[in-house]
N, C-alpha and C positions, 0 to 999 in steps of 0.2 A: 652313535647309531650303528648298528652290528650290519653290515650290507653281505656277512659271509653268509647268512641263511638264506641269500637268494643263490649263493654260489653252490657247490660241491656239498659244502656238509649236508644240506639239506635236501635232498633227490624229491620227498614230495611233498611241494610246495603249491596244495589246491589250495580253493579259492577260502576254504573254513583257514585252511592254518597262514593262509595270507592275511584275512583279517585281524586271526589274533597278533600276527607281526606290526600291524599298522596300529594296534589299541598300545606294543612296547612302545613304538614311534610315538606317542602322544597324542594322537588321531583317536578322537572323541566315539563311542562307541556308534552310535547313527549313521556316523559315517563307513566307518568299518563294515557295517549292516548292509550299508547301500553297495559296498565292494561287493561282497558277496552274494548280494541280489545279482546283480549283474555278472558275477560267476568271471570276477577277475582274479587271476590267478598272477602268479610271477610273472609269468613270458605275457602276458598280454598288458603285464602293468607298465614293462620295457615299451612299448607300441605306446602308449596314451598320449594325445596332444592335448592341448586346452579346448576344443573342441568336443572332443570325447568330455572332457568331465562336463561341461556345458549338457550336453545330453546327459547327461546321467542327473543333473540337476542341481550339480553344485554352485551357485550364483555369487559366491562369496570372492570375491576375487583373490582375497590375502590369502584363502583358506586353499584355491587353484593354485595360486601361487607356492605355496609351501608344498603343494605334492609334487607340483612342475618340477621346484628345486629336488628334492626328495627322487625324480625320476632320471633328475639331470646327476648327480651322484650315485646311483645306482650304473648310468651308462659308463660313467667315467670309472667305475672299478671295475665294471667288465674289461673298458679296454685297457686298461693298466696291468690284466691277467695276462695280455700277452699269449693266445694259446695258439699250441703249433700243430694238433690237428683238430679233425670234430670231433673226434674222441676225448679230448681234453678241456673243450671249450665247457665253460663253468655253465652248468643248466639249470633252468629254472622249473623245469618241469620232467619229471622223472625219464620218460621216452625220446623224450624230445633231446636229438645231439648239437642238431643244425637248425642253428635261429636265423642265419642270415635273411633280410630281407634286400635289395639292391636297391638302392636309391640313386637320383644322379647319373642315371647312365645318360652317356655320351653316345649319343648313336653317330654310328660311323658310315662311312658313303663308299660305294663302289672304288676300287683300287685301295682302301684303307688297307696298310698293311696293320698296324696294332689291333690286334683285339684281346687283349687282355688292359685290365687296371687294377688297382685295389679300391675298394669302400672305403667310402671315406665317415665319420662316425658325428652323430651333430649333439652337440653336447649344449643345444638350448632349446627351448619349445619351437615346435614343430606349428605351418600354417595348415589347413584344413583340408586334407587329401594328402599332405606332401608323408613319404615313408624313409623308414630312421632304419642305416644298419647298425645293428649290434655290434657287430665284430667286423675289425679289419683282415681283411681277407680278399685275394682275386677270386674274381668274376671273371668267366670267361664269356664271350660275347661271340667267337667264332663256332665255326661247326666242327664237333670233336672228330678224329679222326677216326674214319671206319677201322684202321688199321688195329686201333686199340682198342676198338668196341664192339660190338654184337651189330652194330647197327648204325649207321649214320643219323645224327643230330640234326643237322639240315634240313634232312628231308629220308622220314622212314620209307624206304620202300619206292620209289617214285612210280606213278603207273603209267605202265605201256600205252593204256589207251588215252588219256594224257599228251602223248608225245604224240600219237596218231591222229588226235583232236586239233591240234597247232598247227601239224604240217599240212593237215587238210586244211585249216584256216590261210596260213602262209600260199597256197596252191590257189583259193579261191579268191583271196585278195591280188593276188598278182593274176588270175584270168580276169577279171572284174578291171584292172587297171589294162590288161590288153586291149580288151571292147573301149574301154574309152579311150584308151590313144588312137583307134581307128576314129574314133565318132571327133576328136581333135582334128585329127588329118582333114578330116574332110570341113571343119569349121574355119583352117586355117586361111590367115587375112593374103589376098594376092599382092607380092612380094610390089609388082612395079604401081600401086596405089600405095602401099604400106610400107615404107622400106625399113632396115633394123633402126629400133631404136637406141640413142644415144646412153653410151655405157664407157664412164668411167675406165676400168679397166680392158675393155675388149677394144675401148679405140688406141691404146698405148700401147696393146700387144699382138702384138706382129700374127698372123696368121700362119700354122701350122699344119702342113694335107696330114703328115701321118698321128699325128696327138691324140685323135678321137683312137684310135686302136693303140697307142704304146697308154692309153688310160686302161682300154679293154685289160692287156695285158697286165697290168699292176692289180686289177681286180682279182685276175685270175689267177695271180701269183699270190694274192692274202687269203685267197678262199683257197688253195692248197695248203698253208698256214692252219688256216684253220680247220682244214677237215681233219690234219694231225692231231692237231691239240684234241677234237671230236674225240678221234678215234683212241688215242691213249688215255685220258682223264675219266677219272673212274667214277665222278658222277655224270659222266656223256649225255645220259639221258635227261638231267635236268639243263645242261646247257643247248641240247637242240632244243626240248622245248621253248625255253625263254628267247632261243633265237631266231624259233618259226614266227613265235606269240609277234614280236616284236618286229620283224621285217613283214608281215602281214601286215599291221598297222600302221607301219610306213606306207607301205605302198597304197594303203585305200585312202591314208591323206591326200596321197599323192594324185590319186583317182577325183577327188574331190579340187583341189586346187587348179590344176591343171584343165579339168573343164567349164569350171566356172569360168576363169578368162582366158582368152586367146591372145596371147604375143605374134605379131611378126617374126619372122624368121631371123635370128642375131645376127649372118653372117649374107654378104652378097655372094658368097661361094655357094649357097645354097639354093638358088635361084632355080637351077636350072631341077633338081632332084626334088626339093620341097614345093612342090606345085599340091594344090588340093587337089584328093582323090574324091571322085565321083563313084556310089557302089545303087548299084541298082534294085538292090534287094537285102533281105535282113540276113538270107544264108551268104550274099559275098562277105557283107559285115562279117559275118562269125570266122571263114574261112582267111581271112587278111587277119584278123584276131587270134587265130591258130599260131599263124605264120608267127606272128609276136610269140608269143605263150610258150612254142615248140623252141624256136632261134635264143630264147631270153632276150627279146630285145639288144641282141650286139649285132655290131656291125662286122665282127669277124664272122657271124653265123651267116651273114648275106641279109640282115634284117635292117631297112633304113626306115624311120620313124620321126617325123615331122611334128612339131605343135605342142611337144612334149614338153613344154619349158617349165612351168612355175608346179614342182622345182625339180634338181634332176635327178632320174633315178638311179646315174653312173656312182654321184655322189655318194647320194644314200646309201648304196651297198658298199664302196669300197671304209667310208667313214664307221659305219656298222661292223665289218668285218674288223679292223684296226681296234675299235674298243672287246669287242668279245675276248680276242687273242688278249690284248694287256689287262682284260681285269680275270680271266681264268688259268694264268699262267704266274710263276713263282715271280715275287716281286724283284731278285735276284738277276733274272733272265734280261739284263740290262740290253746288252746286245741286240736281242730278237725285238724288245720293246722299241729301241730308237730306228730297229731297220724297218719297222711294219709301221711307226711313224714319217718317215721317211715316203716309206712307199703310199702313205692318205698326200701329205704333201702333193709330191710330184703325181698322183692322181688326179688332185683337184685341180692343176696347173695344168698338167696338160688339155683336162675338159675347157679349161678357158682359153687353152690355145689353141683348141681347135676351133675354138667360134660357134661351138653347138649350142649352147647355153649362155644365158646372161648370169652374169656376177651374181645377180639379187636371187637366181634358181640354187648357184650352188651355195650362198649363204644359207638361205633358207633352210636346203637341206642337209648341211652340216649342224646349224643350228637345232631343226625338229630332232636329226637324229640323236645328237648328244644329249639331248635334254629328256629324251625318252628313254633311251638305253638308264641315265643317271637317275632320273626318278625311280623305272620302273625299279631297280637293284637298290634303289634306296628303303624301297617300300617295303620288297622283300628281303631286307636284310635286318628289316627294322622291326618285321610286324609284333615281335613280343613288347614293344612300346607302344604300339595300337589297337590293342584288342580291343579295346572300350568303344575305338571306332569303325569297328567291322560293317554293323549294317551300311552305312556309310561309305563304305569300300566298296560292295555288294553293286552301291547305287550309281558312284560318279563312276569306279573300277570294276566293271561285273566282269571283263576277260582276265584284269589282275585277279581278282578275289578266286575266280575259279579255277585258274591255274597253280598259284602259287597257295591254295587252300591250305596246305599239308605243310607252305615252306617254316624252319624255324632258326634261319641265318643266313649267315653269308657259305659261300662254297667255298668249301678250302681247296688252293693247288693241288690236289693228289692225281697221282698218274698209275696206270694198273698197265696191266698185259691184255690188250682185249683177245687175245687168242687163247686165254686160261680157262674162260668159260666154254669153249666150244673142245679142247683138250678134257678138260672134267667130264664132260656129256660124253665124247667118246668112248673117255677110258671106262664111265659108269654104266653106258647102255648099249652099246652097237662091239665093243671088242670082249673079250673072254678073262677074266678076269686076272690069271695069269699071266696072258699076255699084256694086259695095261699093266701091270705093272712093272713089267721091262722097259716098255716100250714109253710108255710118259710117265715122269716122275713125280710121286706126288704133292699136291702143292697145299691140298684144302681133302678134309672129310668128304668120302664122296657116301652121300645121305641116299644112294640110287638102288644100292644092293644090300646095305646092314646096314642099325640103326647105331651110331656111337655116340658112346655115353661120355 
């Protein structure tokens, strides 16, 4: 059986001179006929399962059988060519260089450093939907680097008003969670009928006046972290949005649990400050609601906030902040990883050593948050494994699906200059063109004053 007329020698291998290859093969002429009906040609005779021939009408099993064989020696001298680019790889069809189809991907999860593997090649019939690569060759699965490209893979283009869309989401869910920590406050149970309930860890650990602020602090030492990482990473604008998208919907959980039920107050140190507030109107509501909104909720703002338990929102951001930093920064960066882990830690200890919160608040919200951050980066790193399930996404995910519309992987570490683009503008529209070019050095075509080719 000659298997080179599918290879090189033969460039055009349509679906007429594939039949007459299948009448050399011993393949009865009707059959050969019915190839052709169906306008199989080489590359697509590579693809066939027994499924496919089933639709096409062939019922004979012996007779499925011998072409399965026939397709599975066909694979196997492909991959025995060995080719080193697409330029070489043995074609079956004139135009066509690049047969690869990816089978088998491994979808990979947030902090995955690999993204690359080779195809692996299946060299026996195939079950119904499943897809066969041709050729051994990497796949790459990460998002190529703008550095080397016209354009980033991830995500073409991201849009401004996208990122404007989030942060207003992020703003409304946290005023939304203001108004009802006041509407808590004023629900909360009176300390000397109710006193804290029994807690595992909060009865073992010792009570700490300054914790609740060296917690503040550790937040506000990861959110300087990470408005770095922001401000150098040169896809910026897809990581604020995913981390407006995403602490937005922490906080309206948050909005939600919290007033469903009302805890007593965890600590007898709170007696005296955690008393229910009385508001006599819907504007003092709102103005006490400010006070949250404007302060952030801390205690070094002068903001103290009662009833807030299940679960807590100290957590929720410095746990947030801690994944953002290790999964958009260079896997490498060992150091910065174990000290901004460090600093969730001693975060989370201190909120229990201050007694503000019960155990079960900040599991909770270590729990919702890591599992939210992991999905959502899972989804959108994954979506070219999901299309089939789009509307679907639409429906249980309509803020994933509309955000991450456009995404098509994972974000690669890259870090830029952000002072490059506002040095380009200058040098292109507001200085003389002699003088930008003394004065900033060029780094990129400035497209403002001539067109370059």
């Amino acid at each position: 059986m000659d298997l080179s007329f599918l290879s090189d020698g033969h460039k055009d291998c349509s679906p007429v001179s594939f039949a007459l290859w299948l009448k050399e093969c011993g393949f009865k002429a009707p059959l050969c006929d019915l190839f052709e009906q169906h306008a199989i040609d080489g590359e697509s005779f590579g693809l066939l399962n027994e499924n496919d021939l089933r639709e096409m009408g062939i019922e004979q099993i012996g007779l499925r059988k011998r072409i399965l064989f026939l397709i599975d020696q066909w694979r196997s001298y492909v991959k025995h060519q060995k080719p080193q680019s697409p330029g070489e790889i043995p074609s079956l069809v004139g135009p066509t260089n690049d047969l690869t189809v990816a089978t088998h991907v491994r979808p990979f999860a947030p902090n995955s450093r690999i993204r690359t593997k080779s195809d692996r090649t299946y060299n026996s019939s195939l079950a119904y939907g499943e897809r066969v690569s041709l050729f051994e060759r990497p796949v790459a699965y990460r998002c190529l680097s703008s550095q080397s490209e016209s354009y980033s893979v991830c995500e073409n283009n991201p849009k401004l008003w996208k990122v404007a869309v989030s942060a207003f989401y992020a703003m409304f869910a946290f005023s939304i969670t203001s108004f009802v920590m006041v509407l808590v406050h004023e629900r909360l149970p009176d300390m000397s009928k109710y006193p804290p309930l029994p807690d595992i860890l909060l009865d073992n650990l010792p009570y700490i006046p300054w914790a609740f602020e060296a917690a503040e602090v550790v937040a506000v030492a990861l959110l300087a972290i990470w408005l770095a990482v922001l401000a150098f990473h040169r896809h910026r604008f897809i990581l604020l949005r995913r981390y407006c998208s995403l602490l937005g919907t922490v906080f309206l959980l948050r909005s939600v649990t919290m007033f469903i039920t009302s805890l007593s107050a965890p600590g007898r140190h709170l007696s005296t400050e955690c008393r229910p507030f009385v508001f006599h109107s819907f504007s003092e509501r709102l103005l006490r609601a400010a006070e949250i909104f404007f302060g952030l909720g801390m205690t070094l703002r002068g903001v103290r906030t009662c009833g807030d338990y299940i679960f807590s929102g100290h957590t929720a951001v410095i746990t947030m902040l801690n994944f953002f930093i290790t999964e958009y920064t260079p896997a490498n960066f060992h150091p910065l990883h174990t000290f901004t882990w460090i600093l969730n830690v001693f975060g989370v200890f201190f909120i229990l050593a201050a007694h503000e919160h019960y155990s079960i608040d900040v599991f909770v919200a270590v729990y919702i948050t890591s599992r939210l951050f992991l999905y959502y980066h899972w989804l959108a790193n994954n979506q070219f494994l999901m299309r089939q399930d789009k509307q679907r996404a639409r429906i249980w995910f309509p803020l994933f699906a509309f955000f991450e519309s456009e995404s098509r992987g994972s974000v690669p570490p890259e870090f830029s200059n952000p002072f490059d683009g506002l040095l380009q503008f200058l040098k292109c529209r507001l200085l003389p063109r002699h003088v930008s070019r003394i004065l900033i050095p060029p780094r990129a075509p400035c497209y403002f004053h001539e067109k370059v080719n």
